[in-house]
N, C-alpha and C positions, 0 to 999 in steps of 0.2 A: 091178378090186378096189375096196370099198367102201374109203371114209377109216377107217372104227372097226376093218376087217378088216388095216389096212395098219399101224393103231397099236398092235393088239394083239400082231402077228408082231415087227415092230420093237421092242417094247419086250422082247418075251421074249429076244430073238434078242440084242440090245446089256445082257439084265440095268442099262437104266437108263429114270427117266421123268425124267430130267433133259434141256430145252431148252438150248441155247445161244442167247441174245442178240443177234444181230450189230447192234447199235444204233452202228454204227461211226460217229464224229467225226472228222473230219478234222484236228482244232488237240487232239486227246488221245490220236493213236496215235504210235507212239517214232518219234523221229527216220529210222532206217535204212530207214524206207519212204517218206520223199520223194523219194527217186529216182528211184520208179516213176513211168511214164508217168500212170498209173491206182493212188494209194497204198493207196485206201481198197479197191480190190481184191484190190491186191496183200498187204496187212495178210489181209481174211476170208480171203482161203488159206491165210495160214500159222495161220490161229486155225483151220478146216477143219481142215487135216492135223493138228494138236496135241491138238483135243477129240473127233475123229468115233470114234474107240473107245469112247469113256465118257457120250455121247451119244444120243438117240432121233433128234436131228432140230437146227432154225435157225428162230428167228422174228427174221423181216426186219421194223424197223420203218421202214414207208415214209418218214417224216420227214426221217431222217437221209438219205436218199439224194436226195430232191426240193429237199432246201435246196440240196444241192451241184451243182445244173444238169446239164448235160448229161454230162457226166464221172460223177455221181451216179447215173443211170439208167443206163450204161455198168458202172456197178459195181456197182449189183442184176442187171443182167443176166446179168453173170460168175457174179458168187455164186452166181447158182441155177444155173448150167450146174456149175459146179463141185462144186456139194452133192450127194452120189451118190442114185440114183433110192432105195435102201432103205434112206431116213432122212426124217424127217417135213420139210415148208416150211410156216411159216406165215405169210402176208402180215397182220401187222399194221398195218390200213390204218384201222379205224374208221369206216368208210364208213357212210354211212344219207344216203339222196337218196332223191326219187322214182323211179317203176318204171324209165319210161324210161333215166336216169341211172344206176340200178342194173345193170341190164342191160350198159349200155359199162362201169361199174367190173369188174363179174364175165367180161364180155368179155377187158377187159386185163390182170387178176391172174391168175383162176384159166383162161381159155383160151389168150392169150397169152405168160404166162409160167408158166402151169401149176403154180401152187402149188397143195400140198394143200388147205389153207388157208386162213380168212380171219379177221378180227374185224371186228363191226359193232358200230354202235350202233341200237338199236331205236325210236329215239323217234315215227320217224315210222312206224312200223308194217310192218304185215306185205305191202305191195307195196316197199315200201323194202330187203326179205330177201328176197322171193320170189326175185327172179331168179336168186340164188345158189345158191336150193335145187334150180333146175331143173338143176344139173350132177351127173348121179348119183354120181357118183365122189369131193366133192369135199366142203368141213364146210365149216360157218357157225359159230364162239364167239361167240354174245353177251356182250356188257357188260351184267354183272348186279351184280356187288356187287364195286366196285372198292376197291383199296387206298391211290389219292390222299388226300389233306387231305379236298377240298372233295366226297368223295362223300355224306357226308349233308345236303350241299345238297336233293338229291331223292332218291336213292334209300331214304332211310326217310322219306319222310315218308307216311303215312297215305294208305288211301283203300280205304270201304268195308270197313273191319277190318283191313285187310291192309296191308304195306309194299308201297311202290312195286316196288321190287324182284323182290320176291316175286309179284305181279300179272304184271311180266316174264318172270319164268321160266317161270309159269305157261300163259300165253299163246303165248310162242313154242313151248313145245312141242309145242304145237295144231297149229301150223305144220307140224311135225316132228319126230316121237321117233326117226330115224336121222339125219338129218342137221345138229344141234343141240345144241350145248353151252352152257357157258359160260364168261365171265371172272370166277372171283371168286379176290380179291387171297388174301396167305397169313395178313393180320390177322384175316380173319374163319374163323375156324374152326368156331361153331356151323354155320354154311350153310355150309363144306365137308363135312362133318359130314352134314348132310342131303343133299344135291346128289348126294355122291359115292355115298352107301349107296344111293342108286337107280340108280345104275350108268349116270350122266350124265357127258359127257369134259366136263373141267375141265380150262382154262389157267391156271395160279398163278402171278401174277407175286409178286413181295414178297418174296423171300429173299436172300440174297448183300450188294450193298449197300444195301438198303433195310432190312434188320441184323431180321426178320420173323424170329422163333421157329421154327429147323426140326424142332424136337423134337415143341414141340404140333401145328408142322402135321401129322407123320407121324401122332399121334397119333387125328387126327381122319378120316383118309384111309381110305377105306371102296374097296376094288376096285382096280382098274390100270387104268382107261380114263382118268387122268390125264397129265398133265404139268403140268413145273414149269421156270420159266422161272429163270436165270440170267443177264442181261448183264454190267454194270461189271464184276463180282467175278473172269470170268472173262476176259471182252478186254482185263480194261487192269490183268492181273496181272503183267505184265511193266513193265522202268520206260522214262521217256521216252529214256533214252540206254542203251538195251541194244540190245544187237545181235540178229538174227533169231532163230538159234538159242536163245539167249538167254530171247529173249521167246517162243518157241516151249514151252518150257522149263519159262518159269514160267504159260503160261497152262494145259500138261496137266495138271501138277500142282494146278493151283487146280479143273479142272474133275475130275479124280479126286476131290478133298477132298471138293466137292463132293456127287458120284454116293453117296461112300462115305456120307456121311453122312445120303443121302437113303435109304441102301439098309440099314443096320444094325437 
């Protein structure tokens, strides 16, 4: 099954295009899970079972797991065996290296642990994507118009009439009009605006606690080959000294508020 044919059954099927975050910390999840052998696994279980009704899917950001060493990698491992096969995985890895190197990334995310999945960065071009595109089954989001501080560092600046940006979007999907999206944050609404009316899957991150307008986003959202990402708002709705249940508890409910308010 293609990635676009997997995202549109799931999202119909869960009535939600809301991601769950699992950007799990080790020194910001509640006490009651240092007991586990493996916390930060034991934690995305119980945030797994509490949001997967009100959910599409999980975007893993690799960071959080490669700081934490080997026990780290032990805990993405889990997570994705645990995330059921009819919900989206996104390895947000931000990858872009040469072919070669691209090749063993796409080797280890999307063959080895078989995410849906990925994000990259495009700077160095189109042998830096390639190899991910040779996985039929599998999606590349580029990083096109992000929602950090420092993105108009480069991506507006000028060239040849156009925004930088805009040159990327353009280009990559030279590469590929099936297996290519992109990331653009939830502050820029005109280019969701455009992106989405052409009926290109968009990753949105910027809602929950980066406090990103859900109103205008919805407003600008053209089709359902989207998703919108959620972390903080939803993993660390629970407090540091509650108990499982507890925290179970308050992260459904944060990720329902959520959904609802993505879907009204």
């Amino acid at each position: 099954m293609t990635y676009k044919k997997k995202l549109k059954e799931v999202v119909k099927a869960v009535k939600s295009n809301l991601i769950t975050g699992l950007d799990t910390d080790l020194l910001k999840i509640p006490a009651c899970f240092l007991k586990y052998k493996n916390p930060v696994l034991a934690f995305n279980k119980k945030i797994i079972e509490a949001t997967i009704d009100n959910c599409a899917g999980y975007k893993l950001n690799l960071a959080f797991y490669e700081a934490a060493g080997k026990k780290g990698l032990e805990a993405l491992e889990g997570t994705l065996d645990y995330i059921p096969s009819n919900r989206i995985t996104i390895c947000d890895a931000k990858r872009g290296d040469i072919g070669n190197t691209a090749e063993l990334y796409a080797r280890a995310y999307l063959d080895n642990m078989n995410f849906d999945a990925i994000t990259l960065s495009p700077y160095m071009g189109y042998d830096s994507v390639s190899p991910f595109l040779e996985r039929k089954d599998k999606f590349v989001y580029i990083l096109v118009r992000t929602s950090n501080k420092g993105a108009d560092d480069f991506q507006n600046l000028k060239t040849g009439g156009k925004k930088l940006f805009e040159v990327v979007a353009e280009k990559s999907l030279k590469w590929s009009k099936d297996r290519i999206g992109f990331v653009i944050g939830a502050n820029h609404a005109k280019e969701i605006r455009k992106y989405s009316s052409k009926n290109i899957p968009l990753l949105i991150p910027g809602i929950g606690a980066q406090g990103h307008d859900t109103e205008e986003l919805k407003k600008n959202l053209k089709g359902s080959l989207h998703l919108i990402n959620a972390s903080r708002a939803i993993i660390y709705a629970g407090g540091r000294n509650d108990k499982e249940n507890e925290v179970a508890e308050q992260v459904s409910t944060a990720c329902k508020k959520i959904n609802l308010e993505l879907i009204r």
